[in-house]
N, C-alpha and C positions, 0 to 999 in steps of 0.2 A: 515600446514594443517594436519588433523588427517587422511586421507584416509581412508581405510574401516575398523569396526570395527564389534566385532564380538558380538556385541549388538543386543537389540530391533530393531525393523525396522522403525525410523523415518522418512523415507522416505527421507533418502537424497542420495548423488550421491556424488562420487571420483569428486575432482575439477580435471578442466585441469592443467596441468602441467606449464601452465604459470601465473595461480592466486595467486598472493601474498596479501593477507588482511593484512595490520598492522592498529594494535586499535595505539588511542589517548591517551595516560595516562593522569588523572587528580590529580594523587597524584604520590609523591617521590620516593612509591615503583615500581612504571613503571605499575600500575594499572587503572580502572577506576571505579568509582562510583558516586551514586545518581541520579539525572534528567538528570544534565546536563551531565557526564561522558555515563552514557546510552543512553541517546539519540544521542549523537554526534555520537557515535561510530555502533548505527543500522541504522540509516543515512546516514552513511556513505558505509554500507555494502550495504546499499539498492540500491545506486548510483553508485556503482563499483560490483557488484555480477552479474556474467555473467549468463546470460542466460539460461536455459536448457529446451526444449519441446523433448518429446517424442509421437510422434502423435498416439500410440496406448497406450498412457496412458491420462486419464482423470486428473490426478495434476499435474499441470503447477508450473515455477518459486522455484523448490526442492534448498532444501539450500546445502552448501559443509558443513560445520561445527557447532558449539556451539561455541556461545561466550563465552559463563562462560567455554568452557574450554580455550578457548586463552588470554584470560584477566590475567591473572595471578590471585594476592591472590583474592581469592574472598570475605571476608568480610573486610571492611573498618579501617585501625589497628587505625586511628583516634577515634572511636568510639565504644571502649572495651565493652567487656559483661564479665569480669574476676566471678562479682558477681554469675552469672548462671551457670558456669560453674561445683561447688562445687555439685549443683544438679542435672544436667548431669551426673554426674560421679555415684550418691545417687540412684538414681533413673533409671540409664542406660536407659538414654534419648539420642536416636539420634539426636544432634544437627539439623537443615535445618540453622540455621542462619548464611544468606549468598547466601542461595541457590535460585535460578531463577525457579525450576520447577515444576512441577504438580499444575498449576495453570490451571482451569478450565475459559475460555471465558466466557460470556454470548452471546450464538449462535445465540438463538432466536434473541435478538439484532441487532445481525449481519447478520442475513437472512434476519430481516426485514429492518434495513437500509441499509446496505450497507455499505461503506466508507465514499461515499459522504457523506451519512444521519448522518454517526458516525461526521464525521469531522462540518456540520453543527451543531447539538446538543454539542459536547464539545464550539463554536462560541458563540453560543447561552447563554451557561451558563458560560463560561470568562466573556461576558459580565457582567451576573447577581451578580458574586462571582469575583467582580474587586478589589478586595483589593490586595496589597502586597504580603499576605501571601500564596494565591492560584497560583500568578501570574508565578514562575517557573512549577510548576507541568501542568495548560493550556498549556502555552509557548510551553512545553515540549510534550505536549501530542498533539494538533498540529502541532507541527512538523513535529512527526513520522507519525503521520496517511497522511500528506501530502505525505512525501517521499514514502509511501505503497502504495496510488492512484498512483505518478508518475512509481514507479517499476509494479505497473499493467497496466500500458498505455503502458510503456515500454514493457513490456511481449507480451503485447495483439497485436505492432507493428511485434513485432520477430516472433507470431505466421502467420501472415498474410503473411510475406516475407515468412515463411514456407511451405505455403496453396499455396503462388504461384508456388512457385518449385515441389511441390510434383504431383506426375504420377496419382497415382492410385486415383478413384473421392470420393470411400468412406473415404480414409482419409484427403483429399483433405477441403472435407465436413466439416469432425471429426475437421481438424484446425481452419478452420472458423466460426466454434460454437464456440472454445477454443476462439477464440481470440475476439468474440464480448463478449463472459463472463466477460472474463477479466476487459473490457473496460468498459461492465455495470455495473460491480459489484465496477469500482473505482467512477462511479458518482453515483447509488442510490442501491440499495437492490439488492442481489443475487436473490431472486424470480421475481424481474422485468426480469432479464435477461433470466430468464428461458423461 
């Protein structure tokens, strides 16, 4: 695990000291990539990533780390780009190839359905785009949005154990908002839950 870094503010948190993540390698070099290498392995994180509320903070479920840094090589050496390289260097192009971030969402999306809504619509269109060729990338993208509803249901449980325990009634409160959030937000739309 990286513990604290003297980075950006991700909003993540020092894991406990008894969490060990090991990824799944799908290649030689003790790495993983494509559909199936990524999804196996955030599925898996999603399924063993313990836990974290802070009931005087409003983001629930803070991750410990980045995968792309625990993965090892991060571009796929099966799958060379030696060609581009000549112009990188021509052009003093900073490579991304390889790179996982500053990928923007589509929010709206996601405010307006939710997960459930996400996971219905990708069902919906497996169906439509059934051929072969689509068939890893569906697979794959169901998957993950299942395991995110389940780690939110999960969350939204650990909130409520929390909501019991806790003394004081406004934060008490403050949990049992958190945790039916959670819970709407893994069957339909963030603004239903609002």
């Amino acid at each position: 695990m990286e513990g604290g870094l003297d980075e950006d503010d991700y909003g993540r948190v020092v894991p406990p000291d008894d969490f060990h993540f090991e990824m799944v390698p799908n290649n030689e070099n003790g790495s993983f990539y494509g559909y199936e290498g990524w999804r196996t392995n955030y599925c898996k994180l999603l399924d063993e990533h313990p836990l974290y509320c802070d009931p005087l903070d409003a983001f629930v479920g803070r991750g410990f780390f980045f995968m792309t840094r625990q993965k090892g090589a991060i571009w796929n050496p099966d799958i060379p780009y030696d060609d581009l390289k000549e112009a990188f260097d021509r052009y003093n192009i900073v490579c991304g190839i390889g790179s996982d971030g500053h990928f923007t969402p589509d929010l709206r999306m996601g405010f307006e359905m939710g997960w459930g809504g996400i996971l219905e619509k990708l069902k919906k269109y497996q169906a439509i785009n059934s051929g072969p060729e689509h068939a890893l990338f569906y697979e794959s993208e169901i998957m993950v949005v299942e395991h995110i509803i389940a780690f939110l249901h999960r969350m939204a449980a650990e909130i409520r154990d929390l909501a019991g325990q806790e003394r004081n009634p406004y934060l008490r409160k403050n949990l049992e908002e958190m945790a039916e959030m959670q819970r709407k937000n893994g069957r339909g739309s963030a603004r239903d839950a609002a």
